[in-house]
C-alpha positions as a Python dict, from the first residue, in 0.01 Angstrom:
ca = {
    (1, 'X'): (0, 0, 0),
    (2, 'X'): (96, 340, -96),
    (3, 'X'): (296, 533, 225),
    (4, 'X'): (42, 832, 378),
    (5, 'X'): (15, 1053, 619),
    (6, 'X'): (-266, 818, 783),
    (7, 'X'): (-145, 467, 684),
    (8, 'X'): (247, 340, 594),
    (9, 'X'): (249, -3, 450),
    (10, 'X'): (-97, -106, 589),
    (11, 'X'): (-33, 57, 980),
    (12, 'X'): (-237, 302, 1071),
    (13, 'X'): (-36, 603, 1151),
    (14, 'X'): (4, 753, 1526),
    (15, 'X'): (-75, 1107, 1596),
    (16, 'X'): (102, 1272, 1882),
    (17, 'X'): (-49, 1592, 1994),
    (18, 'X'): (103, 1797, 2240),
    (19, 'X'): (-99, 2097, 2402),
    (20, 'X'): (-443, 2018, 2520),
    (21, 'X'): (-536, 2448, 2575),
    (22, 'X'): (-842, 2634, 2457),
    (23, 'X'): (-778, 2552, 2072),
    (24, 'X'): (-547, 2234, 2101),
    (25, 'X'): (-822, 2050, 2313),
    (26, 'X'): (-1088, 2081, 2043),
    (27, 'X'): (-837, 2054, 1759),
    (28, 'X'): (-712, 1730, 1886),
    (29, 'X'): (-1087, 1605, 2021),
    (30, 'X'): (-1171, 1616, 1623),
    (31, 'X'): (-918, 1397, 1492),
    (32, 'X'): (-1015, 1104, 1735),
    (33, 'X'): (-1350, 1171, 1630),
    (34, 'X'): (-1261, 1121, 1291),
    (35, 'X'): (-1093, 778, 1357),
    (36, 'X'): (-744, 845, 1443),
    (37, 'X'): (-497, 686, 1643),
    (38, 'X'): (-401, 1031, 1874),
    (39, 'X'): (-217, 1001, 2177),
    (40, 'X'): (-186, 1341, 2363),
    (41, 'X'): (74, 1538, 2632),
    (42, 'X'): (7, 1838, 2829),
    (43, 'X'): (75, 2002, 3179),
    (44, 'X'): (-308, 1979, 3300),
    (45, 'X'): (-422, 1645, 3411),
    (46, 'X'): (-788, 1803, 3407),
    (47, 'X'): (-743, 1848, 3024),
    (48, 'X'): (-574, 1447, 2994),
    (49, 'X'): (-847, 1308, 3191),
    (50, 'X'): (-1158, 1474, 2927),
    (51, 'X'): (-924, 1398, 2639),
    (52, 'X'): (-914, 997, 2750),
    (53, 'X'): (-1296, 1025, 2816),
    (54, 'X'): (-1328, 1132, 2411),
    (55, 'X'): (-1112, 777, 2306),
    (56, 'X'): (-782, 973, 2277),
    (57, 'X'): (-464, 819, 2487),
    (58, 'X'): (-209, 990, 2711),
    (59, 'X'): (132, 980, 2698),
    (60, 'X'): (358, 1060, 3063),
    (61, 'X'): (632, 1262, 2858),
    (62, 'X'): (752, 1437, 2557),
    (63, 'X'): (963, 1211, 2444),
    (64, 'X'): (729, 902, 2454),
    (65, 'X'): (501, 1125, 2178),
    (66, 'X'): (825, 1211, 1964),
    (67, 'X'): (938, 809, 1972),
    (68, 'X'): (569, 662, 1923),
    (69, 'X'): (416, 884, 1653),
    (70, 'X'): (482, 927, 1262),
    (71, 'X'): (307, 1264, 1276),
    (72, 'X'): (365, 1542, 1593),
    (73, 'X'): (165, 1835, 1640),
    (74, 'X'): (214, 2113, 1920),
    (75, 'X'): (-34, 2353, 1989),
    (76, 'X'): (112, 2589, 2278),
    (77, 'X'): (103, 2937, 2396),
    (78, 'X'): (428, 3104, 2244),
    (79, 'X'): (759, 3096, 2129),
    (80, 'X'): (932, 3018, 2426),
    (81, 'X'): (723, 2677, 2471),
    (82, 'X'): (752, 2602, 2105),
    (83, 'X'): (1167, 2582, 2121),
    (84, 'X'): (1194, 2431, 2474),
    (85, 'X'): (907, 2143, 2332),
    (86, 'X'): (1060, 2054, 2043),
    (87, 'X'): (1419, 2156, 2056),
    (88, 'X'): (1504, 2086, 2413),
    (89, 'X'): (1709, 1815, 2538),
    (90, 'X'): (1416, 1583, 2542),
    (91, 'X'): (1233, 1758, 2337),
    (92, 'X'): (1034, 1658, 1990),
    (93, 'X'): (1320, 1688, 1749),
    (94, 'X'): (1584, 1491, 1986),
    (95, 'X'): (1374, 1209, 1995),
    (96, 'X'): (1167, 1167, 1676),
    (97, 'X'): (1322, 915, 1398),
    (98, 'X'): (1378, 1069, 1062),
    (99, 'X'): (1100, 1080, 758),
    (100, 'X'): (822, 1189, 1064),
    (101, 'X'): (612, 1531, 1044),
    (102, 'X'): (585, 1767, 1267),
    (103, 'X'): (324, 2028, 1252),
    (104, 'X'): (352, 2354, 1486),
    (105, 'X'): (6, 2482, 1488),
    (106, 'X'): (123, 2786, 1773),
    (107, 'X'): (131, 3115, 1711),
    (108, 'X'): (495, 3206, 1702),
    (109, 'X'): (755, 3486, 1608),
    (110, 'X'): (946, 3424, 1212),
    (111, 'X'): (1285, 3391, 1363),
    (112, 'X'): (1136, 3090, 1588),
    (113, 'X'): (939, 2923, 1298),
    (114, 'X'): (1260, 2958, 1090),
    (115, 'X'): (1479, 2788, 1387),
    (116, 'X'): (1223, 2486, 1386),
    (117, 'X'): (1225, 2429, 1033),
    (118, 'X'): (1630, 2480, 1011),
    (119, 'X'): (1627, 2226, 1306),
    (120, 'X'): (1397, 1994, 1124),
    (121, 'X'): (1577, 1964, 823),
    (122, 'X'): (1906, 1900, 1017),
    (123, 'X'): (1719, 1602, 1115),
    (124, 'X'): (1528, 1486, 768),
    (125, 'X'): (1164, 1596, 946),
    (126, 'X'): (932, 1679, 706),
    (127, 'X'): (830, 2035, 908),
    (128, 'X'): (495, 2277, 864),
    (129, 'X'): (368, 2530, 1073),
    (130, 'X'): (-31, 2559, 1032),
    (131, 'X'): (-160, 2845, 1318),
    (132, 'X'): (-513, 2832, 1282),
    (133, 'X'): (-773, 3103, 1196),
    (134, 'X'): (-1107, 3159, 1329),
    (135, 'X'): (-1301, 3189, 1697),
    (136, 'X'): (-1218, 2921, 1892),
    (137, 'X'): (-1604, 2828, 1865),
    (138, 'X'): (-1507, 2765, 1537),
    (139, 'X'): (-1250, 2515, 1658),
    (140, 'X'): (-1492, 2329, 1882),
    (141, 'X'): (-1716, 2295, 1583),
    (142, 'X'): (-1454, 2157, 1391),
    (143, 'X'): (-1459, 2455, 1110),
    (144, 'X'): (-1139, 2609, 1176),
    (145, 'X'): (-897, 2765, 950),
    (146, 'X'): (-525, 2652, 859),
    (147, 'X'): (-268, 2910, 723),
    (148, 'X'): (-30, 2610, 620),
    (149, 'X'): (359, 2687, 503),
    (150, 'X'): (452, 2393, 370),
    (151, 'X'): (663, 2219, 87),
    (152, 'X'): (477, 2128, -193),
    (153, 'X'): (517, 1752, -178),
    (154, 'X'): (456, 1767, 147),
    (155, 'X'): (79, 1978, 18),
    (156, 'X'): (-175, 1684, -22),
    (157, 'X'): (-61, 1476, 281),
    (158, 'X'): (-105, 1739, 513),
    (159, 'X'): (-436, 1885, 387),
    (160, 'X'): (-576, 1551, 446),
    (161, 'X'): (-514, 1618, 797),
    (162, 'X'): (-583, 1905, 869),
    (163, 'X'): (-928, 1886, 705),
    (164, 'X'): (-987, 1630, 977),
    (165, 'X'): (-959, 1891, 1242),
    (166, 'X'): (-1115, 2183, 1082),
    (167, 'X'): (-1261, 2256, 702),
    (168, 'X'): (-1062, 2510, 483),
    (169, 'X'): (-638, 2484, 406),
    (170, 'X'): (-512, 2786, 252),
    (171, 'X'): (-142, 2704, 126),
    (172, 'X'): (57, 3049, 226),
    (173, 'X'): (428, 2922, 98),
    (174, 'X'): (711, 2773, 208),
    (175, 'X'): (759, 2658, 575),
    (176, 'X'): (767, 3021, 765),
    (177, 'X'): (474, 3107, 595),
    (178, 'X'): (229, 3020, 806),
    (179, 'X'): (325, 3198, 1062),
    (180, 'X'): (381, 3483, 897),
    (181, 'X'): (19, 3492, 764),
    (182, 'X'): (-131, 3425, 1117),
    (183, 'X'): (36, 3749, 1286),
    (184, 'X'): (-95, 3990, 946),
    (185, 'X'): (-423, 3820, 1033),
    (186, 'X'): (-392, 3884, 1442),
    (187, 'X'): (-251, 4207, 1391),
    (188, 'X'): (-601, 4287, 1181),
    (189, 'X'): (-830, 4110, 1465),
    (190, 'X'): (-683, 4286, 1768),
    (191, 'X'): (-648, 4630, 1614),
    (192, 'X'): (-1054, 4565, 1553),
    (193, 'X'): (-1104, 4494, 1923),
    (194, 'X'): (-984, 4817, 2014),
    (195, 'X'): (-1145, 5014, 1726),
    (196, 'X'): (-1469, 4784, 1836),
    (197, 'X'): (-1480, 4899, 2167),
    (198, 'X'): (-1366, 5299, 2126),
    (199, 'X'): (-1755, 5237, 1904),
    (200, 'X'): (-1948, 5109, 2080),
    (201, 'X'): (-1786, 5316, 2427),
    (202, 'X'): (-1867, 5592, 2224),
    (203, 'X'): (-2231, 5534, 2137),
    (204, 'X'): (-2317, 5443, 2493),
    (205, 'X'): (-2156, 5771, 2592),
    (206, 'X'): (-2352, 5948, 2325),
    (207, 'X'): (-2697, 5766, 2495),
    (208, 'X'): (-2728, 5555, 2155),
    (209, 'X'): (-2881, 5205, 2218),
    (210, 'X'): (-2693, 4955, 2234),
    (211, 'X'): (-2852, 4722, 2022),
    (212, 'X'): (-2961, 4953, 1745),
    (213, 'X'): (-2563, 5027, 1729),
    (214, 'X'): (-2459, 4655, 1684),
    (215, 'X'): (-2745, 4623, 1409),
    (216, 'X'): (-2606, 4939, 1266),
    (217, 'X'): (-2218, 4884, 1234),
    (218, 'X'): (-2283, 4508, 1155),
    (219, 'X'): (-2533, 4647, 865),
    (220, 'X'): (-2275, 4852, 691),
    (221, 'X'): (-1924, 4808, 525),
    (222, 'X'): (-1822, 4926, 899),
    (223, 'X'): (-1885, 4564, 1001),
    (224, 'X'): (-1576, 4304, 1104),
    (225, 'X'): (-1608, 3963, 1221),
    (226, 'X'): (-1500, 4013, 1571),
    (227, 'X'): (-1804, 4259, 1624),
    (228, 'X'): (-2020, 4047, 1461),
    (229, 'X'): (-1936, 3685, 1569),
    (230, 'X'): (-1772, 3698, 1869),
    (231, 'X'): (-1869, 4061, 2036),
    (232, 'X'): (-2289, 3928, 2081),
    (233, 'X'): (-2161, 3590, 2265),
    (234, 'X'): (-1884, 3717, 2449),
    (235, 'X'): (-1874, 4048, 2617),
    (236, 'X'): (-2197, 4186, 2480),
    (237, 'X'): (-2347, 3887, 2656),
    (238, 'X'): (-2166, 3878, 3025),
    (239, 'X'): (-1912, 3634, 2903),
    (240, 'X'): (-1538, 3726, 2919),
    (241, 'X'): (-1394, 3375, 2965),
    (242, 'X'): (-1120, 3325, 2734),
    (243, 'X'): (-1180, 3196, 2404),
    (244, 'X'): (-893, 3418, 2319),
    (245, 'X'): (-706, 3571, 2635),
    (246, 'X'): (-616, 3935, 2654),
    (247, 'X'): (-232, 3816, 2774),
    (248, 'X'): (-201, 3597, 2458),
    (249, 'X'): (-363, 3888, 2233),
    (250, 'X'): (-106, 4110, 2391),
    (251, 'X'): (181, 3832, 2279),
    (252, 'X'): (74, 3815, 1903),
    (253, 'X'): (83, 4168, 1874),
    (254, 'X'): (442, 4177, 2045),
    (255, 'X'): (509, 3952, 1765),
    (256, 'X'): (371, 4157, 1489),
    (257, 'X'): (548, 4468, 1615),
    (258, 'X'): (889, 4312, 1632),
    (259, 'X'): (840, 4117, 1318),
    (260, 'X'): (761, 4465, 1165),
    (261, 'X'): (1045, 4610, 1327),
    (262, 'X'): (1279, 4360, 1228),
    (263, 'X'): (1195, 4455, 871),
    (264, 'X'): (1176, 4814, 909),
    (265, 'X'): (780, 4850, 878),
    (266, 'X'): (646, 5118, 1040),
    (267, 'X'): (337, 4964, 1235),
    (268, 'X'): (199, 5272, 1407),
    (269, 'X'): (-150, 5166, 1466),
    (270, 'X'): (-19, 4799, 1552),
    (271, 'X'): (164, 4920, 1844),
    (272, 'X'): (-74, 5210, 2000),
    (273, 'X'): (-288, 4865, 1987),
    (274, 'X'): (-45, 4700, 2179),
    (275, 'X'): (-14, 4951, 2436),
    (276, 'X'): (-375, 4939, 2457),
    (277, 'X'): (-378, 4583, 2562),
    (278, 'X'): (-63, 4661, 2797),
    (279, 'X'): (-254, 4908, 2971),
    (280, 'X'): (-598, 4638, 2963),
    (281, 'X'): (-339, 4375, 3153),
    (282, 'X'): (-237, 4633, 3410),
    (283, 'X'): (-589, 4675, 3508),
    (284, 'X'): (-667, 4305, 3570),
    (285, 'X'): (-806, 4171, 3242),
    (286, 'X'): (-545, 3901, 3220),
    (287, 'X'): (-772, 3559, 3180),
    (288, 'X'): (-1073, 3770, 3020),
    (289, 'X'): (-1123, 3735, 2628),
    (290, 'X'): (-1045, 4007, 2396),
    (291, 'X'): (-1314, 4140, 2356),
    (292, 'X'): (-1335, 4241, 2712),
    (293, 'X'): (-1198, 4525, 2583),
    (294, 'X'): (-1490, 4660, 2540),
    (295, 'X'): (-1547, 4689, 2949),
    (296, 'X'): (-1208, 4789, 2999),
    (297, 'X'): (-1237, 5090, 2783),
    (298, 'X'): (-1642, 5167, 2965),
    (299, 'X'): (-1413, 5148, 3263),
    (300, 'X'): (-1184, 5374, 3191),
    (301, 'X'): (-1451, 5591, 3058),
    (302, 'X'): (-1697, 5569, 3356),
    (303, 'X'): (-1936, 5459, 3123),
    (304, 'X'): (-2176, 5127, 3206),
    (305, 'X'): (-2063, 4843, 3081),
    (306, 'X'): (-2242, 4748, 2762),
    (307, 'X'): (-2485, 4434, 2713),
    (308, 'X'): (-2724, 4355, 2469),
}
């Protein structure tokens, strides 16, 4: 039988996932619900325990994934993970034989994506990076977005899946790409959840109602996805838990901003963002979604936090 991604000479192939968070949990719940063979690693026994309740397996350590699976996938919350995962001493890339895959799904700076894949090819590992697009509902659904940087030989293998996890692939480039994509695209969501919140601060200020507002700017060409998917079932409705934290929105922009600097951009709207969020984290919103925001900036304003 012809070698895949999914079976090698008859075997089914093993997935290792490490990083069972708010989009690695559902990301990896999909694949065992589409009939693979994933065995998972991360920090949180709370998060091991649900995923073995689904049909997925555990492993104890890092290395155990790396030696036991044809395909690797991390999922975890920055750069600094992402190196000392897979490039530490007993890390992915130390222990995983050559001809595997790994896939870094994290959101992650260019120099570090380019480190992994010079890393990987030191060791014959067929590398990707794949950060995901779309609400984390989306992920739990199983209709989220890949920004894949990939080889081209590499292209139909590793659509295959990723389709199993969410439903669109959108081929950016070479490895590096990827990531590169996902912080334009974060750069564009979090500017929108300040420019979302100055609005609709604004409009309760000026005694506008606040549902007439949200029908209004999600009626016109002023309308974004953040206001309109995620603003009425997040903060608009009471609930700031983190489907995307205000610490880890405060990261990707970092990244943007010194990816931008790095090749002398001028990002002046990217980083007043950015300070915006710093000044969000001072005041306690660490742990709240994004689009808390919005009752930061009421806060700040004396204004009554705004609810549909």
């Amino acid at each position: 039988m012809e070698n895949s991604i999914f079976k090698s000479k008859g075997r089914v192939m093993k997935i290792g996932f490490i990083g069972l968070g708010r989009m690695g949990f559902p990301l990896a719940s999909h694949l065992v619900k589409n009939g693979l063979e994933v065995t998972a690693f991360d920090l949180n026994p709370n998060q091991i325990e649900k995923f073995i309740e689904l049909g997925g397996k555990n492993a104890l350590s890092i290395q155990e994934i790396a030696k036991n699976s044809d395909v690797v996938i991390t999922m975890l919350p920055g750069p600094k993970q992402s190196k000392e995962v897979i490039l530490g001493d007993d890390g992915v890339l130390a222990n995983i034989a050559e001809g595997k895959y790994l896939i870094e799904l994290s959101t992650i700076d260019t120099d570090t994506v380019d480190l992994l894949y010079h890393h990987a090819q030191q060791k014959n590992i067929k590398f990707a990076d794949a950060p995901v697009g779309r609400l984390a509902a989306h992920a739990d659904l199983g209709q989220s977005l890949f920004m894949l940087g990939a080889k081209e030989n590499d292209l139909v293998e590793l659509e295959k899946l990723l389709l199993k996890m969410g439903t669109t692939v959108l081929h950016c480039g070479e490895p590096g790409a990827g990531t590169r994509m996902k912080l334009i695209n974060n750069l564009m969501v979090l500017c929108y959840c300040q420019l979302n919140s100055e609005a609709l601060v604004l409009a309760q200020g000026l005694g506008l109602d606040a549902q007439k507002t949200f029908d209004v700017l999600t009626g016109t060409t002023a309308s974004n996805g953040q206001l309109k998917e995620k603003w009425p079932v997040k903060v608009l409705n009471g609930d700031l838990s983190p489907g995307f934290d205000i610490a880890l929105g405060f990261k990707d922009l970092t990244l943007a901003c010194q990816a931008a600097q790095s090749t002398g951009i001028s990002l002046p709207v990217g980083n007043l963002v950015r300070n915006m969020f710093q000044l969000a984290r001072h005041a306690g919103k660490d742990g709240q979604d994004t689009s808390s925001m919005t009752d930061f900036w009421a806060e700040a304003n004396n204004i009554e936090k705004i609810r549909l």
